[in-house]
PDB file of N, CA, C and O in Angstrom:
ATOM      1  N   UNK A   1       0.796  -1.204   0.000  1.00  0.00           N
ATOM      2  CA  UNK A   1       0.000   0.000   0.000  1.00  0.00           C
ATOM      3  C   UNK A   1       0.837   1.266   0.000  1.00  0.00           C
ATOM      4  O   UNK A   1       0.220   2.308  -0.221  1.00  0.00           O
ATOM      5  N   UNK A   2       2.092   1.339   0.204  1.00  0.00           N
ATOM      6  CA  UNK A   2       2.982   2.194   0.199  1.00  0.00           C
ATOM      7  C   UNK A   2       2.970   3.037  -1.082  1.00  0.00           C
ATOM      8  O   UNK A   2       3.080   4.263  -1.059  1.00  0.00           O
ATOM      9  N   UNK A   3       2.804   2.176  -2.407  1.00  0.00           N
ATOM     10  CA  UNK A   3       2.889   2.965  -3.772  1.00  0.00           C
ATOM     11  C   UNK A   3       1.490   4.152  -3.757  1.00  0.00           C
ATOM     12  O   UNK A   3       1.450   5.076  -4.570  1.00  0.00           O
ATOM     13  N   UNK A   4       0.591   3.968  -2.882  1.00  0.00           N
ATOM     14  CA  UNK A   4      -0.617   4.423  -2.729  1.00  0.00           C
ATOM     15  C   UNK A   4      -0.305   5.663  -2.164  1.00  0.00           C
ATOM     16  O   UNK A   4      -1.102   6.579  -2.364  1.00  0.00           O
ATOM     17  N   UNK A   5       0.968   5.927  -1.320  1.00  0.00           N
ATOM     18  CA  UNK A   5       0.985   6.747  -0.810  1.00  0.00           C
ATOM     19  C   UNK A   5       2.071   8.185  -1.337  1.00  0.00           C
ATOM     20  O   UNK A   5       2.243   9.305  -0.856  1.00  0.00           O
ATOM     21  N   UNK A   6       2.704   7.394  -2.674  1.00  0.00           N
ATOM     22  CA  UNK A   6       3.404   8.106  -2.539  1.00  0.00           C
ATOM     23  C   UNK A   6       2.997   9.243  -4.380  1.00  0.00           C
ATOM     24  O   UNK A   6       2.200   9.169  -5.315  1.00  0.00           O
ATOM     25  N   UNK A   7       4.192  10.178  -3.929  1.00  0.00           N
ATOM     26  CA  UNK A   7       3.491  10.953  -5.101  1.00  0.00           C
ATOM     27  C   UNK A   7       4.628  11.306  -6.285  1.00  0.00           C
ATOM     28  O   UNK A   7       5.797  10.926  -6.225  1.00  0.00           O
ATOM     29  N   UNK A   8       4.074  12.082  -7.339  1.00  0.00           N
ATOM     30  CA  UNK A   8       5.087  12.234  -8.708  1.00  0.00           C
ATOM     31  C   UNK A   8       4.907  13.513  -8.850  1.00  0.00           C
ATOM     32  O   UNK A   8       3.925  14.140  -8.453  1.00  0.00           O
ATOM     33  N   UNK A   9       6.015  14.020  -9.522  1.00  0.00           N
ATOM     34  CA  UNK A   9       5.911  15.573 -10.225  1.00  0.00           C
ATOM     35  C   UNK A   9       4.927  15.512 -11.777  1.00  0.00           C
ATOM     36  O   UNK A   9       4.265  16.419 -12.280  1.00  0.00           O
ATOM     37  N   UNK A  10       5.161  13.915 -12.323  1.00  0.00           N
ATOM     38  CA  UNK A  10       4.530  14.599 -13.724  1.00  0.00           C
ATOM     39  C   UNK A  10       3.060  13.478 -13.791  1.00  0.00           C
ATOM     40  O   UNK A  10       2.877  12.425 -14.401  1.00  0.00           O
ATOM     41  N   UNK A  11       2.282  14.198 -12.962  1.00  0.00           N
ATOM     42  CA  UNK A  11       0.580  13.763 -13.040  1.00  0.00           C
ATOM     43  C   UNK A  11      -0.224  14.033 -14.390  1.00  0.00           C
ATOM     44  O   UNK A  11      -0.352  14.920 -15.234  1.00  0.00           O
ATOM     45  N   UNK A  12      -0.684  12.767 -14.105  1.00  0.00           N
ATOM     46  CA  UNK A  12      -1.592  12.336 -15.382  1.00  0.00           C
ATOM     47  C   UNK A  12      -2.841  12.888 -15.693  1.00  0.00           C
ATOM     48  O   UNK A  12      -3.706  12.343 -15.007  1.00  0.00           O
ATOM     49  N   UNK A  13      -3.515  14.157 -16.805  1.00  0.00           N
ATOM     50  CA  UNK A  13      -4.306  14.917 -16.431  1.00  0.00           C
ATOM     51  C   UNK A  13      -5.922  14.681 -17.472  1.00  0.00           C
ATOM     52  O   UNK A  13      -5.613  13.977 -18.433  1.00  0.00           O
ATOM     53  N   UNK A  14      -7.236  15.004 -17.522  1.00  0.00           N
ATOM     54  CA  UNK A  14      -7.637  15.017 -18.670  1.00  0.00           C
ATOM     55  C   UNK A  14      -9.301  16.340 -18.084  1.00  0.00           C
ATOM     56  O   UNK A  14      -9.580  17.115 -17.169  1.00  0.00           O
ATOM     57  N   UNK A  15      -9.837  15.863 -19.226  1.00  0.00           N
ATOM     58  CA  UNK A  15     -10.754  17.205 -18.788  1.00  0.00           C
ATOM     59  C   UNK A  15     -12.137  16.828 -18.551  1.00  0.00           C
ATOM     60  O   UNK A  15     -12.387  15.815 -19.204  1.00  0.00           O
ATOM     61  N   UNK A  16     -12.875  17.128 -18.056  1.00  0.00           N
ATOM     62  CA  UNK A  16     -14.261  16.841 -17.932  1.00  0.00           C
ATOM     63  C   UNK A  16     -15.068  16.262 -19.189  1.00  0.00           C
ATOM     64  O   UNK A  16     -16.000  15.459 -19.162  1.00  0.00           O
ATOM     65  N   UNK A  17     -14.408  16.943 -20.420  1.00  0.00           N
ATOM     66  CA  UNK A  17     -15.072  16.668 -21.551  1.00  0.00           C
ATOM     67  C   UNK A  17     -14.231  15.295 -22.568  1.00  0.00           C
ATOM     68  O   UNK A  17     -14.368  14.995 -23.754  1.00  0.00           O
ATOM     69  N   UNK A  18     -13.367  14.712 -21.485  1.00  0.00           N
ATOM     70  CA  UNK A  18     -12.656  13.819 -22.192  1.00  0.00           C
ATOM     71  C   UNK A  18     -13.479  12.530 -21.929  1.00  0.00           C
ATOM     72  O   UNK A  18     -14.161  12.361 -20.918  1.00  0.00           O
ATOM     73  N   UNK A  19     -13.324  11.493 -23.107  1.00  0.00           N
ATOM     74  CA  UNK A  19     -13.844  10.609 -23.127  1.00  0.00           C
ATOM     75  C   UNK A  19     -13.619   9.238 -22.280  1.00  0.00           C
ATOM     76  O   UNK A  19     -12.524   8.675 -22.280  1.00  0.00           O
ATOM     77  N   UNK A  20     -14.439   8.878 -21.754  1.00  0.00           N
ATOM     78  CA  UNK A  20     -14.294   7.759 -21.208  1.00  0.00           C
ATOM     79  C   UNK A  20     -13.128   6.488 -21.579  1.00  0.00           C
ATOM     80  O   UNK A  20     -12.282   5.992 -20.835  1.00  0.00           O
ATOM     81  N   UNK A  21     -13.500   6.133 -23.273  1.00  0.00           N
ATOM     82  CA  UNK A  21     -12.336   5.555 -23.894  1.00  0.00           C
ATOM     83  C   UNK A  21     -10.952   6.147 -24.092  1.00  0.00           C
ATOM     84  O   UNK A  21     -10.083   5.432 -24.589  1.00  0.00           O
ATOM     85  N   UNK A  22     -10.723   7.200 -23.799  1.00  0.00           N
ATOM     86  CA  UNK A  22      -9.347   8.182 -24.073  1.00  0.00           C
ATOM     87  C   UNK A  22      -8.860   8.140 -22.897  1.00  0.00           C
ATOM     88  O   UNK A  22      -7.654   8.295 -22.705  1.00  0.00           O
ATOM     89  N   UNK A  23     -10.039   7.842 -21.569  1.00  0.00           N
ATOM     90  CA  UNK A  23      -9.128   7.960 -20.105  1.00  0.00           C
ATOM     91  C   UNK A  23      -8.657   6.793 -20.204  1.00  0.00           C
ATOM     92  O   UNK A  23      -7.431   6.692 -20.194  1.00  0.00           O
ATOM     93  N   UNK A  24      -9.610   5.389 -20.348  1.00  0.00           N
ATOM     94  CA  UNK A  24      -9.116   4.746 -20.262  1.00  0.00           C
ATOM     95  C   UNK A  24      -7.512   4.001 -21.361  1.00  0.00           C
ATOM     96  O   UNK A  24      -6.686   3.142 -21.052  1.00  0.00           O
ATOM     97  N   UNK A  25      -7.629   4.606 -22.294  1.00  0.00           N
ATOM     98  CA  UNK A  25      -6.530   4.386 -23.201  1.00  0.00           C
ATOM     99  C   UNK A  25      -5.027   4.961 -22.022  1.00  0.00           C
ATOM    100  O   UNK A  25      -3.961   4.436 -21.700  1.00  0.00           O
ATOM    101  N   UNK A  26      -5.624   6.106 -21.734  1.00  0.00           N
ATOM    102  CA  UNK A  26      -4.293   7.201 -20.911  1.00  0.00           C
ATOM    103  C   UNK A  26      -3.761   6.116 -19.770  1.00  0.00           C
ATOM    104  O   UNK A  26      -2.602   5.702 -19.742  1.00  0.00           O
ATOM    105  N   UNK A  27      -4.642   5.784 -18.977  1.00  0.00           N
ATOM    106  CA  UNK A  27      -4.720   4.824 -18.084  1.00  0.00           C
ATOM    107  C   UNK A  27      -3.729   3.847 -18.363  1.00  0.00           C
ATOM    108  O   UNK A  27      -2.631   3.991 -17.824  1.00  0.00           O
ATOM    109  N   UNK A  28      -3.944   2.786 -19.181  1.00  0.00           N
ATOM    110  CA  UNK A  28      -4.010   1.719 -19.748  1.00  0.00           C
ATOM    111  C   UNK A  28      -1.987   1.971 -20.127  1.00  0.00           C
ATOM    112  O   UNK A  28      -1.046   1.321 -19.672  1.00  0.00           O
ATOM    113  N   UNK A  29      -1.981   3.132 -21.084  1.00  0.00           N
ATOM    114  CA  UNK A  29      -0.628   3.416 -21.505  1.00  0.00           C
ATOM    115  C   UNK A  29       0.766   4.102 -20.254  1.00  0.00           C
ATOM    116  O   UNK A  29       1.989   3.987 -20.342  1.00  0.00           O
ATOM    117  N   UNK A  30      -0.075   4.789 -19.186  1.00  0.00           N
ATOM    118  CA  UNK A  30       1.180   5.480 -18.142  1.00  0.00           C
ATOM    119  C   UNK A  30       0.851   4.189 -17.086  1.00  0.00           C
ATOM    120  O   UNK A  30       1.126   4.325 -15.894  1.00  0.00           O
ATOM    121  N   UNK A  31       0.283   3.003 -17.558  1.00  0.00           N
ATOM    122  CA  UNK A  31       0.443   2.138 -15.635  1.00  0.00           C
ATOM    123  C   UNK A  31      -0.078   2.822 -14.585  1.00  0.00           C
ATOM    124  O   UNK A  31       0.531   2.765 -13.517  1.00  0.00           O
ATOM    125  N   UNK A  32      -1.370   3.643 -14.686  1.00  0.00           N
ATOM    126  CA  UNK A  32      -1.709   4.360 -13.700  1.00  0.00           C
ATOM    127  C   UNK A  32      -3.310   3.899 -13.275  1.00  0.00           C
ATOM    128  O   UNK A  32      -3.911   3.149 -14.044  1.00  0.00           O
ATOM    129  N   UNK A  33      -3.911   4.335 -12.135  1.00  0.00           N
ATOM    130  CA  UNK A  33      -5.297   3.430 -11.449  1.00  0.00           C
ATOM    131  C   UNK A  33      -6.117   5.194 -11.620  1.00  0.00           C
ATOM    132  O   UNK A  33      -7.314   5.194 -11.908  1.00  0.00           O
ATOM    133  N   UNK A  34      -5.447   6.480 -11.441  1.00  0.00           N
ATOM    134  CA  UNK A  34      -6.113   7.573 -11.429  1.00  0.00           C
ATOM    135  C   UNK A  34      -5.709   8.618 -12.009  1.00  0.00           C
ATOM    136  O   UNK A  34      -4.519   8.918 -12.106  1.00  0.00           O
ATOM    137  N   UNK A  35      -6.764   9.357 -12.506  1.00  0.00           N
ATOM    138  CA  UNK A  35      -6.636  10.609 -13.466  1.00  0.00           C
ATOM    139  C   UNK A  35      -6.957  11.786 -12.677  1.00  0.00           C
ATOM    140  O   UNK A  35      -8.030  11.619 -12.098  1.00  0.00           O
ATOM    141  N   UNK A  36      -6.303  13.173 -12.385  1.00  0.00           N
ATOM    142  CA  UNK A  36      -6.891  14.400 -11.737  1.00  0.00           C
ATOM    143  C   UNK A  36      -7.707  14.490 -12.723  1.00  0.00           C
ATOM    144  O   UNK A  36      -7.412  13.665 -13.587  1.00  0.00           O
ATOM    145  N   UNK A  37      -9.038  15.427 -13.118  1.00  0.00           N
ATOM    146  CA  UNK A  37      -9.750  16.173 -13.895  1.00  0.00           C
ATOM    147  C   UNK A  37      -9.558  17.330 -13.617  1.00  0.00           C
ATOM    148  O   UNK A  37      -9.935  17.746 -12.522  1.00  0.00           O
ATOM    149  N   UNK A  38      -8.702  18.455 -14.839  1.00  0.00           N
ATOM    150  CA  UNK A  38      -8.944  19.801 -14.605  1.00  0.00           C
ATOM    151  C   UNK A  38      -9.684  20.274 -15.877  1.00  0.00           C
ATOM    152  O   UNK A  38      -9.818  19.679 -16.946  1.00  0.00           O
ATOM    153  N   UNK A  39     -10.194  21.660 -15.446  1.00  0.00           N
ATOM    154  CA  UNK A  39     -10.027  22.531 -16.233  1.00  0.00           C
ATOM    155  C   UNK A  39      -9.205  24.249 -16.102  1.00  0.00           C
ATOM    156  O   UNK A  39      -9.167  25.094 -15.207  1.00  0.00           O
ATOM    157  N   UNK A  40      -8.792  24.185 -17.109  1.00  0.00           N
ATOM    158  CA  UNK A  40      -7.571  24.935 -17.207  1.00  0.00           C
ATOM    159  C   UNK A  40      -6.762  24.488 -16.607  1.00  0.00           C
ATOM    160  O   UNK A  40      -6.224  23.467 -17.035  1.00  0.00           O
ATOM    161  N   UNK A  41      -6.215  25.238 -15.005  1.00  0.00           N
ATOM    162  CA  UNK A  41      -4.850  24.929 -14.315  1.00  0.00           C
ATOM    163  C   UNK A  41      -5.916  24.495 -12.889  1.00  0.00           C
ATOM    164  O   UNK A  41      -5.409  24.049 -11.860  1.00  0.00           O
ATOM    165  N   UNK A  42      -7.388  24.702 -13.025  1.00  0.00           N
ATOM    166  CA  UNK A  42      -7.847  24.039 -12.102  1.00  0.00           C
ATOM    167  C   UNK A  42      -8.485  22.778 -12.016  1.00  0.00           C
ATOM    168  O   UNK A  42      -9.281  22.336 -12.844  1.00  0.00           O
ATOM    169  N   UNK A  43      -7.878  21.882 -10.369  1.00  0.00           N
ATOM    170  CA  UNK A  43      -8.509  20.884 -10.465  1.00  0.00           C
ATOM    171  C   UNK A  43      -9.958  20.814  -9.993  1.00  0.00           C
ATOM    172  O   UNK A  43     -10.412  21.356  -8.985  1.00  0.00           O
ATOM    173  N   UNK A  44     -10.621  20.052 -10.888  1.00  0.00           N
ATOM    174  CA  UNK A  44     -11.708  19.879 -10.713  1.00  0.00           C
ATOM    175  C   UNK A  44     -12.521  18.860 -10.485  1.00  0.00           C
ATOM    176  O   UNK A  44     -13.726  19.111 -10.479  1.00  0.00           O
ATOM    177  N   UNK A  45     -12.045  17.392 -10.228  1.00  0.00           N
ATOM    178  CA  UNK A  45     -12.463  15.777 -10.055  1.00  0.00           C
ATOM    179  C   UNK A  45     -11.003  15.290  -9.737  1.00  0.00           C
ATOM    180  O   UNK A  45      -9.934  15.862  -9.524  1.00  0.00           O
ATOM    181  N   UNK A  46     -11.438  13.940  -9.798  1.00  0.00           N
ATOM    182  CA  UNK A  46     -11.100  13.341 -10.285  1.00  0.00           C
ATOM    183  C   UNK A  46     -11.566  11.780 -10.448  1.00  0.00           C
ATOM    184  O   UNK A  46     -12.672  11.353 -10.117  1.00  0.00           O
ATOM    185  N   UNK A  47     -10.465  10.987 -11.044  1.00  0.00           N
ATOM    186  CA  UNK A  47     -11.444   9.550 -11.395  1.00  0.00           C
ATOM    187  C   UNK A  47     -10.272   8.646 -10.789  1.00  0.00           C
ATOM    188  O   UNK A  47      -9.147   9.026 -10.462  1.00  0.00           O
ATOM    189  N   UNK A  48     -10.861   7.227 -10.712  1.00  0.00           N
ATOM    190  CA  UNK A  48      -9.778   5.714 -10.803  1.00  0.00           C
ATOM    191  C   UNK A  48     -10.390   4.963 -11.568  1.00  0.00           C
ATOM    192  O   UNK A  48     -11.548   5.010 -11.982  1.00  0.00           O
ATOM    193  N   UNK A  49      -9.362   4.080 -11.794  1.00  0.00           N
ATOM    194  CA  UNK A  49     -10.025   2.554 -12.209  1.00  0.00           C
ATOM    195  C   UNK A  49     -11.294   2.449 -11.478  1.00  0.00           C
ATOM    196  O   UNK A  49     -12.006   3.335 -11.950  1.00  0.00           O
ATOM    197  N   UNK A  50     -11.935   1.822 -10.572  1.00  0.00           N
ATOM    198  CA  UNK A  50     -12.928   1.417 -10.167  1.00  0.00           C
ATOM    199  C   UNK A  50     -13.950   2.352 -10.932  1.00  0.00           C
ATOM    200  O   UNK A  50     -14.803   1.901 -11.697  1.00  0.00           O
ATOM    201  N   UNK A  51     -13.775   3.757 -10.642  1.00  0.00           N
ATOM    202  CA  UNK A  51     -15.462   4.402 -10.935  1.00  0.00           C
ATOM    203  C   UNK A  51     -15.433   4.145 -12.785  1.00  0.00           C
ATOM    204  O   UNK A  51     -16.563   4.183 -13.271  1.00  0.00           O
ATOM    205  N   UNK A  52     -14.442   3.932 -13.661  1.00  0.00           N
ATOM    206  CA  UNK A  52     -14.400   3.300 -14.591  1.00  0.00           C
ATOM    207  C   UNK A  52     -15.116   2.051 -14.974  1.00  0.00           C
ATOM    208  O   UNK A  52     -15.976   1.982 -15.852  1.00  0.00           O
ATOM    209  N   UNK A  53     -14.750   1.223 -14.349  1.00  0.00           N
ATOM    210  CA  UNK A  53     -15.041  -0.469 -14.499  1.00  0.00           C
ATOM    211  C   UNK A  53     -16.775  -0.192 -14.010  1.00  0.00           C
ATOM    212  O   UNK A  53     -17.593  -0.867 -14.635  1.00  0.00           O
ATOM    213  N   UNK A  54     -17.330   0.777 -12.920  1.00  0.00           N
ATOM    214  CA  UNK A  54     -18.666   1.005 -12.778  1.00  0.00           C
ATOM    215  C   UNK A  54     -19.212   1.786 -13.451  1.00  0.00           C
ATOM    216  O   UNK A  54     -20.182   2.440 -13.066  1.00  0.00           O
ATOM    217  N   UNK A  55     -18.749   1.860 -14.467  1.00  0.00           N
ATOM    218  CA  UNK A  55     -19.968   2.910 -15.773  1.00  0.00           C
ATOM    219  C   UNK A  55     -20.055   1.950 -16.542  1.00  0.00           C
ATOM    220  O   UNK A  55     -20.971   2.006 -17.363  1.00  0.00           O
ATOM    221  N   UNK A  56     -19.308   0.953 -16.553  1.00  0.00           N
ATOM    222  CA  UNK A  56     -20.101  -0.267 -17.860  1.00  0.00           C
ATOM    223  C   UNK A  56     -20.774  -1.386 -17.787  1.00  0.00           C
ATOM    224  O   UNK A  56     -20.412  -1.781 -16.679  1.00  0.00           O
ATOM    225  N   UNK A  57     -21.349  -2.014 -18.105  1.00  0.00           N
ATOM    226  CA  UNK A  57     -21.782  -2.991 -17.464  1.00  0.00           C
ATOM    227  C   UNK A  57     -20.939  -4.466 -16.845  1.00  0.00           C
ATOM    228  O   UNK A  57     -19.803  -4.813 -17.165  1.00  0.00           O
ATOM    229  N   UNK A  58     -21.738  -5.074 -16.020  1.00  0.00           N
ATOM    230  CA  UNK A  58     -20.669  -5.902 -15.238  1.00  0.00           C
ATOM    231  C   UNK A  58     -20.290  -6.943 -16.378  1.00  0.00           C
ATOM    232  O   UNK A  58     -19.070  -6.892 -16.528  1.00  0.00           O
ATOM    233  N   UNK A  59     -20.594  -7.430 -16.831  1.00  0.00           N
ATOM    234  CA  UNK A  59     -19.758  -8.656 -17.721  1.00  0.00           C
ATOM    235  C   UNK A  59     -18.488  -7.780 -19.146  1.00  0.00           C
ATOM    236  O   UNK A  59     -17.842  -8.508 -19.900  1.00  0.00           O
ATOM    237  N   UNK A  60     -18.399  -6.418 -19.217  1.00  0.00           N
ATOM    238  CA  UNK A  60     -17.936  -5.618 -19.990  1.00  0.00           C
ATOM    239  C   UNK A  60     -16.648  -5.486 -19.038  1.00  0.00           C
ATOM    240  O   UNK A  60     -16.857  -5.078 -17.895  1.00  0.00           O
ATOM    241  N   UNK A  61     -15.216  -5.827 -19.453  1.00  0.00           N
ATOM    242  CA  UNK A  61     -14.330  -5.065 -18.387  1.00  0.00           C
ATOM    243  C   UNK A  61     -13.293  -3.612 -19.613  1.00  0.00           C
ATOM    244  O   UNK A  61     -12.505  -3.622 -20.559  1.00  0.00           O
ATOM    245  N   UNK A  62     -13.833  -2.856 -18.957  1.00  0.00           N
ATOM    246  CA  UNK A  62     -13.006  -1.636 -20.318  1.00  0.00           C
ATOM    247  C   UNK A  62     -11.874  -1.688 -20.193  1.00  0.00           C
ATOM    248  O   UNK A  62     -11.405  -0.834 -20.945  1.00  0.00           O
ATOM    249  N   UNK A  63     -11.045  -2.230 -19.639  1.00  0.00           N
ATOM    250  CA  UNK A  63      -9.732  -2.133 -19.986  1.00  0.00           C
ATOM    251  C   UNK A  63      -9.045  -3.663 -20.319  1.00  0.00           C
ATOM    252  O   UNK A  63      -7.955  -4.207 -20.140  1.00  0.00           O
ATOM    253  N   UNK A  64     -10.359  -4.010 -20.913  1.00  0.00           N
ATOM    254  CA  UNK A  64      -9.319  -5.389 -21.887  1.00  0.00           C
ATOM    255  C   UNK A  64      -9.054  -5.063 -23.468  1.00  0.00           C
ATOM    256  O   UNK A  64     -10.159  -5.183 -23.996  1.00  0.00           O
ATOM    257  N   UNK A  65      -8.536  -4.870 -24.003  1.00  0.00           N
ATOM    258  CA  UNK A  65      -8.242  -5.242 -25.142  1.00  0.00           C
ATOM    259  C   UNK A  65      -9.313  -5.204 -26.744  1.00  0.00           C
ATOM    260  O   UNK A  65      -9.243  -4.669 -27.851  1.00  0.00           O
ATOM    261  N   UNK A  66     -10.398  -6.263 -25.893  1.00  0.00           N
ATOM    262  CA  UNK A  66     -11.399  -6.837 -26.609  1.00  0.00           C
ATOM    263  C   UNK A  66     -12.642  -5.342 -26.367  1.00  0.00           C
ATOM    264  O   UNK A  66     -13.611  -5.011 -27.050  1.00  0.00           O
ATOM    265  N   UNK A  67     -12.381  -5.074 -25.809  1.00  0.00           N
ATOM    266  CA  UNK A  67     -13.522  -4.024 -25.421  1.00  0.00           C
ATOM    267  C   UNK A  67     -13.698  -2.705 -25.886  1.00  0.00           C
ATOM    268  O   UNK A  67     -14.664  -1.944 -25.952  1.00  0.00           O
ATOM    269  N   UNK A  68     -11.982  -2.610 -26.324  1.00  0.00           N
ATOM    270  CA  UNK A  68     -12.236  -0.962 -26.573  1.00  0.00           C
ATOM    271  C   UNK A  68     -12.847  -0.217 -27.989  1.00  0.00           C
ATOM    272  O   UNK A  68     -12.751   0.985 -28.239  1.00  0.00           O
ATOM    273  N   UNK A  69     -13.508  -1.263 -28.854  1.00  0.00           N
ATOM    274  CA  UNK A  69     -14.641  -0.658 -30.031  1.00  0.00           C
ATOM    275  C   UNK A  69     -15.721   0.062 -28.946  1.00  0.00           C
ATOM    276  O   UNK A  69     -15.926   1.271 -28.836  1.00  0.00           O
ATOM    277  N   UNK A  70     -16.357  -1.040 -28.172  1.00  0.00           N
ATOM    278  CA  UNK A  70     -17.735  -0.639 -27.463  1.00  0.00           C
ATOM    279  C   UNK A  70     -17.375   0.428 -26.429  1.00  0.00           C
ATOM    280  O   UNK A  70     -18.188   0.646 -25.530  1.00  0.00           O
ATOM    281  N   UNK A  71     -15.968   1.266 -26.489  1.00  0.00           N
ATOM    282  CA  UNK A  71     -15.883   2.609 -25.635  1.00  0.00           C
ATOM    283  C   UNK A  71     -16.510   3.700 -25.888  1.00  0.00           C
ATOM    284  O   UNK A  71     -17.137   4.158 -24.933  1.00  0.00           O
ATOM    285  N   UNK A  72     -16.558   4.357 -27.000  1.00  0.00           N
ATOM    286  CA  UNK A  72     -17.273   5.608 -27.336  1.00  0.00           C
ATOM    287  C   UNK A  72     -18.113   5.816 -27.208  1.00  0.00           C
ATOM    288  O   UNK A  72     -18.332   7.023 -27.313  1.00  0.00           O
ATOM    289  N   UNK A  73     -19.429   4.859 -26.854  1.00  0.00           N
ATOM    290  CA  UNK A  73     -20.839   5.244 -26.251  1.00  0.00           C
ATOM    291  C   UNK A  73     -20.580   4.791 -24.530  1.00  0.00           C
ATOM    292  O   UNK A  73     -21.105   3.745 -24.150  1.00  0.00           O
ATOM    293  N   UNK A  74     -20.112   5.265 -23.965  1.00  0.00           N
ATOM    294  CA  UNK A  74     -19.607   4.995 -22.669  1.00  0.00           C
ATOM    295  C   UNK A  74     -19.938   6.749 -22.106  1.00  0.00           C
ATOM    296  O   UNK A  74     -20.555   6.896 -21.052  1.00  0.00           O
ATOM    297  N   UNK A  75     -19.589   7.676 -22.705  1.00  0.00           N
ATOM    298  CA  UNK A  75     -19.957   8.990 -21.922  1.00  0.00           C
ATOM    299  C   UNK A  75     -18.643   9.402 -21.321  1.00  0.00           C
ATOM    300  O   UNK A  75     -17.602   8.749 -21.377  1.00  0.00           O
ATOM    301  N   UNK A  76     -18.790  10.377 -20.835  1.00  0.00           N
ATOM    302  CA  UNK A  76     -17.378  11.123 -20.440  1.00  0.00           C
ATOM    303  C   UNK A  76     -16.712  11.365 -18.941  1.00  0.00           C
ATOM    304  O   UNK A  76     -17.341  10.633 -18.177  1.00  0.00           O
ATOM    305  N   UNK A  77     -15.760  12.047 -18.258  1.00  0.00           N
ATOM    306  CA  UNK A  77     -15.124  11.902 -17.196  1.00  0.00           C
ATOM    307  C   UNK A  77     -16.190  12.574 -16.239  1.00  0.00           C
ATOM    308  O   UNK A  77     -16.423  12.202 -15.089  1.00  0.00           O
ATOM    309  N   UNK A  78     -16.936  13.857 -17.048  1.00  0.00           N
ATOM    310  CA  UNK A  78     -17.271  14.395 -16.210  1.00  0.00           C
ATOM    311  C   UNK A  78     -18.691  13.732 -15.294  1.00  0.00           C
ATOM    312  O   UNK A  78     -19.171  14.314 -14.321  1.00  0.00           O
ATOM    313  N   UNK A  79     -19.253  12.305 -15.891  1.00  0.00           N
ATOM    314  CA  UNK A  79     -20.690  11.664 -15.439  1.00  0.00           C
ATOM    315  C   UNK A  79     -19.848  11.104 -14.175  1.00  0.00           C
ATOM    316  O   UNK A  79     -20.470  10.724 -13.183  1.00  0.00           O
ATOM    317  N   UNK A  80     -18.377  11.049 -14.209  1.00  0.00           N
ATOM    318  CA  UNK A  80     -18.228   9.654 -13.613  1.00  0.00           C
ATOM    319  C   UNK A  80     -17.434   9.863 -12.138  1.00  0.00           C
ATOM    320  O   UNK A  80     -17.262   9.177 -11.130  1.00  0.00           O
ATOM    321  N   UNK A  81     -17.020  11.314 -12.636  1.00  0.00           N
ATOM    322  CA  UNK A  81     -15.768  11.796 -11.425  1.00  0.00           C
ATOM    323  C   UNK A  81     -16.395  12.498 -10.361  1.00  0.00           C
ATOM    324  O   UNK A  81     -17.449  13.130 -10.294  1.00  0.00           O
ATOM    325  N   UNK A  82     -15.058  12.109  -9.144  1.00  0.00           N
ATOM    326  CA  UNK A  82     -15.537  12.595  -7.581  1.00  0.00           C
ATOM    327  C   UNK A  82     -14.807  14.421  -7.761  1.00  0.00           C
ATOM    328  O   UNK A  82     -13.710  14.820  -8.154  1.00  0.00           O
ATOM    329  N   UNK A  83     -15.881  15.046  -7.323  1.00  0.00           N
ATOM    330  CA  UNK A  83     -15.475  16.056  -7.037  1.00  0.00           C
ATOM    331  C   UNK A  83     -16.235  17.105  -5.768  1.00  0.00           C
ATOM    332  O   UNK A  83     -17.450  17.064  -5.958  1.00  0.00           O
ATOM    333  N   UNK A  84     -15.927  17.924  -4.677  1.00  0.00           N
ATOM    334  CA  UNK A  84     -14.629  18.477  -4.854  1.00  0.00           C
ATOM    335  C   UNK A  84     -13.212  17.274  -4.424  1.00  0.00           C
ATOM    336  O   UNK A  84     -13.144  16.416  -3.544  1.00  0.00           O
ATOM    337  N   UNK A  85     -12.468  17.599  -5.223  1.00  0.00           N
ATOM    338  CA  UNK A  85     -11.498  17.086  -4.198  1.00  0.00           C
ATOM    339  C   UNK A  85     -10.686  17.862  -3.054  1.00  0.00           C
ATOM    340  O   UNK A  85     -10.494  19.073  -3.160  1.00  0.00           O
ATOM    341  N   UNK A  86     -10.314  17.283  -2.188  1.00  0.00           N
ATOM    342  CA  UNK A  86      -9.557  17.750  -1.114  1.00  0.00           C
ATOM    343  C   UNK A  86      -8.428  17.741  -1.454  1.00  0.00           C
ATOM    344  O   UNK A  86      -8.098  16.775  -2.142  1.00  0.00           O
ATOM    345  N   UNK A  87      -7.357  18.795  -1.128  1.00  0.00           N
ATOM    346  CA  UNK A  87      -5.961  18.200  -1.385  1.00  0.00           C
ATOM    347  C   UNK A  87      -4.998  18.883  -0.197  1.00  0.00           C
ATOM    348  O   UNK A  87      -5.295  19.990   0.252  1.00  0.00           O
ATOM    349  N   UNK A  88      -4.122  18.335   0.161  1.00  0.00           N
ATOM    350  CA  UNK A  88      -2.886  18.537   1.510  1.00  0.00           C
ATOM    351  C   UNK A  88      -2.195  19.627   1.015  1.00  0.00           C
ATOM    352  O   UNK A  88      -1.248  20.095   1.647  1.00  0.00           O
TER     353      UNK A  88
END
């Protein structure tokens, strides 16, 4: 749980109006479980894996391979993300 805790200078970013299949592509390509959501230089959500895997249906897993035609009718970051966030 340690990797959970720790943090990076170059965070992985996308926008409210980004697509569900594009997070998950972003995802999928940096080895990462979460995306901040900004707009502009502000943050404004954000998402993980999990609230991902719960916008599709359960026998659908979006980050296999086989799945990513049926992404684009999936809807965008902004249905899916926690916001406000808190931050230290």
């Amino acid at each position: 749980m340690i990797g959970d805790l720790c943090m990076t200078r170059r965070v992985e970013t996308v926008t409210p109006e980004t697509s569900l299949g594009e997070a998950i592509r972003r995802m999928t390509e940096c080895n990462i479980r979460r995306l901040v959501v900004v707009r502009g230089r502000a943050i404004v959500g954000m998402i993980c894996r999990q609230d991902v895997e719960r916008a599709y249906p359960p026998g659908l897993n979006p980050f296999s391979v086989d799945s990513v035609d049926d992404l684009t009718s999936a809807g965008t970051v902004a249905g899916i993300m926690h916001c406000p966030v808190v931050a230290i």
